[in-house]
C-alpha positions as CSV (number, residue, x, y, z in Angstrom):
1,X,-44.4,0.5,-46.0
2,X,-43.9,-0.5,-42.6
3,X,-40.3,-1.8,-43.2
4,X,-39.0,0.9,-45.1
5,X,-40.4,3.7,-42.8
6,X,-38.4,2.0,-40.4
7,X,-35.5,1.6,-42.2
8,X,-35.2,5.6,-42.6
9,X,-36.3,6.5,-39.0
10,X,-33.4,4.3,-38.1
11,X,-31.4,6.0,-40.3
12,X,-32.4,9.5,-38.9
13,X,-31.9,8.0,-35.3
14,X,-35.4,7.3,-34.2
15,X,-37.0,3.7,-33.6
16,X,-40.1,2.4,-35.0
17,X,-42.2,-0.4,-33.9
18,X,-43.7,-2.0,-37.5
19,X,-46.8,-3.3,-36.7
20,X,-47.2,-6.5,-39.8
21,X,-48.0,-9.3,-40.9
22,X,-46.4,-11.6,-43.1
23,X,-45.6,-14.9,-44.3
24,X,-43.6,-17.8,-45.1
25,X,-41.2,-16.6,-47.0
26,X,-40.1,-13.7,-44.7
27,X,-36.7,-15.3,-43.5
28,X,-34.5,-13.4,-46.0
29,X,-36.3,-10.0,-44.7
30,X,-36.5,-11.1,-40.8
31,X,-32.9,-11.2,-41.5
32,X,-32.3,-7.9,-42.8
33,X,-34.3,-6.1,-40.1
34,X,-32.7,-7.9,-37.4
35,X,-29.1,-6.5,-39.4
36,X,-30.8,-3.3,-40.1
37,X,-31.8,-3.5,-35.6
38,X,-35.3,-3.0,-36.8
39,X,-37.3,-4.6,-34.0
40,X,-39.6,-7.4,-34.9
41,X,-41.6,-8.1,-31.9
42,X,-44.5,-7.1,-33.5
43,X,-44.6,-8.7,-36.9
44,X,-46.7,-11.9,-37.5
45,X,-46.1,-15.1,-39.5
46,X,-49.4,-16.3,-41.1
47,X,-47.8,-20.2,-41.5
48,X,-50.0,-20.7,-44.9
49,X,-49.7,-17.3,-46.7
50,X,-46.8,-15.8,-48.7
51,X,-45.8,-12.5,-47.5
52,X,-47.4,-9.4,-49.6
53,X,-45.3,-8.6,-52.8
54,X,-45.5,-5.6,-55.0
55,X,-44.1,-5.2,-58.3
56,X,-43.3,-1.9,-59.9
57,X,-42.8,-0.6,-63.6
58,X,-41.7,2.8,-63.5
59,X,-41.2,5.0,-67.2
60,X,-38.8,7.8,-67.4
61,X,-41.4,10.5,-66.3
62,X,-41.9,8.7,-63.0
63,X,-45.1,6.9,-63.6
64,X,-46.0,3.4,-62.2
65,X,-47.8,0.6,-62.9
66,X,-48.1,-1.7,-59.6
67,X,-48.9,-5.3,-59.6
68,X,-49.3,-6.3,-55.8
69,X,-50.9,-9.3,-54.3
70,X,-51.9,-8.9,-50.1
71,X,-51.3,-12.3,-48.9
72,X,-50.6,-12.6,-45.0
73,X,-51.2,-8.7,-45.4
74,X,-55.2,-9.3,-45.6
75,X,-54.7,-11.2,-42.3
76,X,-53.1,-7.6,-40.3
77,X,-56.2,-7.6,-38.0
78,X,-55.0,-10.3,-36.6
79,X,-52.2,-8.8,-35.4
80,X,-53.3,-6.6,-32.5
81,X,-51.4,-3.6,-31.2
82,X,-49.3,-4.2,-28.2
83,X,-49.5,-2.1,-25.1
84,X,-49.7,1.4,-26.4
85,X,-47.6,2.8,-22.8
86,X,-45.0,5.1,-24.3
87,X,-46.0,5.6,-27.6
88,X,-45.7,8.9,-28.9
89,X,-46.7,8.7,-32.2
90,X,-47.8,5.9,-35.0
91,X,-48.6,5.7,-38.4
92,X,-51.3,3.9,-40.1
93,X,-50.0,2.9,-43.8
94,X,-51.4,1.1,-46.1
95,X,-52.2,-2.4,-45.1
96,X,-55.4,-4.9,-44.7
97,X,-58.7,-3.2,-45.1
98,X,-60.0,-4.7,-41.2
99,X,-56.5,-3.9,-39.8
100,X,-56.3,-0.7,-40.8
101,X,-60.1,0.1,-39.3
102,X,-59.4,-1.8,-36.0
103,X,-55.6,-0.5,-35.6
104,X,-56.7,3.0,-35.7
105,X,-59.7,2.0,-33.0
106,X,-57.4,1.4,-31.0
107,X,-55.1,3.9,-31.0
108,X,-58.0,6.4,-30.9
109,X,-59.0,5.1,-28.2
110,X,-55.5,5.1,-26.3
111,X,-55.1,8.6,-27.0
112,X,-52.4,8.5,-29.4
113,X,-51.4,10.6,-32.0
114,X,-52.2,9.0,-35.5
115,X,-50.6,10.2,-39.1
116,X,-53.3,9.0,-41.4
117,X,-51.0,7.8,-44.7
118,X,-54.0,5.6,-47.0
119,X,-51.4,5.5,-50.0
120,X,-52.7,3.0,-52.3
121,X,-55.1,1.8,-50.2
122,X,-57.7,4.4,-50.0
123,X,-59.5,2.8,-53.2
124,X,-60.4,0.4,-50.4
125,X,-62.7,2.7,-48.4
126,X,-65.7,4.8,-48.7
127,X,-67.0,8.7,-48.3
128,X,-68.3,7.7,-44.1
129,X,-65.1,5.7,-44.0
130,X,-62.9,8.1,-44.7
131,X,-64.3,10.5,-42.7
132,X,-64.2,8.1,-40.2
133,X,-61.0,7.8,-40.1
134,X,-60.1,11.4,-40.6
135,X,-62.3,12.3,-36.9
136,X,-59.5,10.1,-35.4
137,X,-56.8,11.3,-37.2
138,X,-54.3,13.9,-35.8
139,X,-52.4,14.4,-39.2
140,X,-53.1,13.5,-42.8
141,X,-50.3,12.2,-45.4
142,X,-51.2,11.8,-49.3
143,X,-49.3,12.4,-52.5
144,X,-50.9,14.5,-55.0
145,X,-52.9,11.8,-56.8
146,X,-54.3,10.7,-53.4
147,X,-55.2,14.2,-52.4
148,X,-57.5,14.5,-55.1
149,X,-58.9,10.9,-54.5
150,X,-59.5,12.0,-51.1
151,X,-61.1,15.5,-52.4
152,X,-63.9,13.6,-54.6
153,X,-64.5,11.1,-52.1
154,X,-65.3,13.3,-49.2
155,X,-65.7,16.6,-50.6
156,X,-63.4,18.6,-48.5
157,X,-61.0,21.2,-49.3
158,X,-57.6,21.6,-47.8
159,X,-59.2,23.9,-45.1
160,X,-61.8,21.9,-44.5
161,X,-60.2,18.9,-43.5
162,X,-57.8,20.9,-41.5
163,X,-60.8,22.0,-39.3
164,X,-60.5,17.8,-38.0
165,X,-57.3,17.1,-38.3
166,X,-54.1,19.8,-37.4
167,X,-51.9,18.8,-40.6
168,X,-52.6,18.2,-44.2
169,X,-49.0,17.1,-46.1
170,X,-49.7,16.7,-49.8
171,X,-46.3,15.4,-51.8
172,X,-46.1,16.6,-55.0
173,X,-43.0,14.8,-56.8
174,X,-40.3,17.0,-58.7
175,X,-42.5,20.1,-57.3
176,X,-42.0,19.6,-53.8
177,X,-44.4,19.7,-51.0
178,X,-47.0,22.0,-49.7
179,X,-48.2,21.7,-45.9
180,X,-51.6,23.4,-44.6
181,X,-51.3,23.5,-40.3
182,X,-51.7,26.7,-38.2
183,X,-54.2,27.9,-40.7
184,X,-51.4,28.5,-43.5
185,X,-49.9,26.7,-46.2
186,X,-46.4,26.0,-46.3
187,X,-44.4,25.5,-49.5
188,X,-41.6,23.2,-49.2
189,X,-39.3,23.1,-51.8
190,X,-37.6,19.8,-53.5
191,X,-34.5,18.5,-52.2
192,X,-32.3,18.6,-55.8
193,X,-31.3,14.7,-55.4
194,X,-27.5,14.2,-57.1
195,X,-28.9,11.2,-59.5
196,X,-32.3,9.7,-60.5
197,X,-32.7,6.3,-60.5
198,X,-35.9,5.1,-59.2
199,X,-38.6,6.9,-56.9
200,X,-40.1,3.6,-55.1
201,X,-40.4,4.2,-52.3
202,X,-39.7,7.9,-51.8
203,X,-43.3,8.6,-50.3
204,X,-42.3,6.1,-47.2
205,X,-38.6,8.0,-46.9
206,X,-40.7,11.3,-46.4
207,X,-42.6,9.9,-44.1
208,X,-39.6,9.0,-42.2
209,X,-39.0,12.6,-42.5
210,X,-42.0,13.8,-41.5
211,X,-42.5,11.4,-38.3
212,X,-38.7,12.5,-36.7
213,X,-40.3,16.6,-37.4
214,X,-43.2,15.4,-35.4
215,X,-41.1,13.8,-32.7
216,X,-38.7,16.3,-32.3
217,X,-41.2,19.2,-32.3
218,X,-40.1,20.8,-35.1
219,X,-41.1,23.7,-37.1
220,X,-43.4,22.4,-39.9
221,X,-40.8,24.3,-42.7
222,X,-37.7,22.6,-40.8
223,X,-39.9,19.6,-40.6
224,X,-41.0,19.5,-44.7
225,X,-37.5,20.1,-45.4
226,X,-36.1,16.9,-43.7
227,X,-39.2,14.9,-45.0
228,X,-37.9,16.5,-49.0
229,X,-34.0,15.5,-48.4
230,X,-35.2,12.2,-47.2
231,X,-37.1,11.3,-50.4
232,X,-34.0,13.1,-52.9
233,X,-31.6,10.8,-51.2
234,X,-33.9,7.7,-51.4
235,X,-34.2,8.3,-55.4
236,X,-30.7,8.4,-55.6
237,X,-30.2,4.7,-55.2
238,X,-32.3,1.3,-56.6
239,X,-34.5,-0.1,-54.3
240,X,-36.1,1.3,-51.3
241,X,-33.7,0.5,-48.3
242,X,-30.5,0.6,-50.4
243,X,-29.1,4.3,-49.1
244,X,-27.5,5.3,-46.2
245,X,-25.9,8.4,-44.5
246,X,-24.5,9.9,-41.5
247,X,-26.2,12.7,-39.3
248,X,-22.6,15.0,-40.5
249,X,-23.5,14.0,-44.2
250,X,-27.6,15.0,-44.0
251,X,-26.9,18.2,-42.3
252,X,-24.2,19.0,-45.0
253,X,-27.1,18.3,-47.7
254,X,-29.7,20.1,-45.9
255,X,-27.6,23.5,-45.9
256,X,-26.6,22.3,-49.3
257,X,-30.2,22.1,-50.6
258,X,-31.9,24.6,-48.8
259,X,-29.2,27.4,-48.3
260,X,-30.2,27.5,-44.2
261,X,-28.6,26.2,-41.5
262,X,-29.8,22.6,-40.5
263,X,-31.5,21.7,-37.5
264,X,-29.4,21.4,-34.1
265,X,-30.6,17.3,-33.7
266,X,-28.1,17.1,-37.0
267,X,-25.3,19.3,-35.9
């Protein structure tokens, strides 16, 4: 999650800091981050673990089957933050159970903002948990299945978790995006994406999306809208950091999609 967040911020022209650990085998991908100019300062070998692998089956209709094994990903609370001066914003994916607890701790505790993204793994964590997390959360990130793992697990509705945190983004595939901030709901359309060819990782190209919005204090319809494009051009290509563009080319799509002038950071 971490590398292919970055990979799109970069992309979009932001930098990101992934915070990881990893293993071994993680030559052929230190590689490409350092060719991508994805910093690495904060990624950590674990010598004797292989780095965390996921394979994906995906049908026709867009549904997965995941086979995934952690390895030096259980070990992420070993991996503290770094110094925290400067940081505007950070993410907390999904990653080791402990790592994810003590990374938000400590960003809580340092005052900065935190987009809450549990992805696949909020099986991990309980109803106090959860709401644990959510009391240090400023924003809240799930796809549709996780929104109603999240709903049965804590019992709040949209409205209600927006009373702790001041966004709830829930993806919702081919149907787009709603947003509940400001005490409204905001539909956001799907980007129409010129081919499909796979969806993994189109959650993580949103985010990309969503985190530049954030950054750039954007509108949240502007800022849904980016978050959309991102994820229709990511489906457009195999593999999850296969895609590329130039700011000329997104802000051609955007007006393209959306019939509405892009934003001026694209211009």
């Amino acid at each position: 999650c971490a590398g292919n967040i970055a990979y799109n911020l970069k992309l979009l022209g932001a930098d990101a800091l992934p915070v990881a650990t990893v293993g071994r085998d993680f030559d052929a991908y230190a590689a490409w981050l350092d060719a991508c100019g994805i910093s690495r300062r904060h990624v950590k070998t674990i010598a004797d673990q292989w780095t965390a692998q996921a394979f994906i089956t995906t049908d026709l209709d867009d549904n997965q089957i995941t086979a995934f094994h952690p390895g030096a990903m259980s070990h992420s609370h070993h991996n503290p933050l770094p110094a925290l001066d400067g940081v505007r914003l950070a993410i907390i994916s999904p990653d080791g159970r402990e790592g994810m607890l003590e990374h938000t701790a400590a960003l809580a505790e340092a005052k900065v903002p935190i987009i809450f993204d549990p992805g696949q793994g909020l099986p991990m964590f309980e109803k106090q948990e959860l709401l644990w997390f959510l009391d240090r959360a400023t924003y809240v990130t799930v796809n549709d299945y996780e929104w109603q793992l999240l709903h049965e697990r804590t019992g709040l509705s949209p409205e209600a978790l927006c009373e702790r945190v001041r966004g709830l983004i829930v993806t919702l595939g081919a149907q787009g995006s709603c947003i509940y901030a400001e005490e409204r709901r905001y539909e956001i359309p799907a980007a129409k994406p010129r081919a499909v060819r796979d969806p993994t990782g189109c959650g993580d190209a949103y985010r990309a999306g969503l985190i530049l919005g954030l950054l750039r204090d954007l509108d949240w319809e502007t800022t849904g809208r980016i978050a959309s494009l991102m994820g229709a051009i990511k489906i457009e290509h195999h593999g999850t950091q296969n895609h590329r563009f130039t700011h000329s080319e997104l802000a051609a799509r955007y007006e393209e999609g959306f019939g509405a002038s892009p934003p001026e950071i694209f211009r």
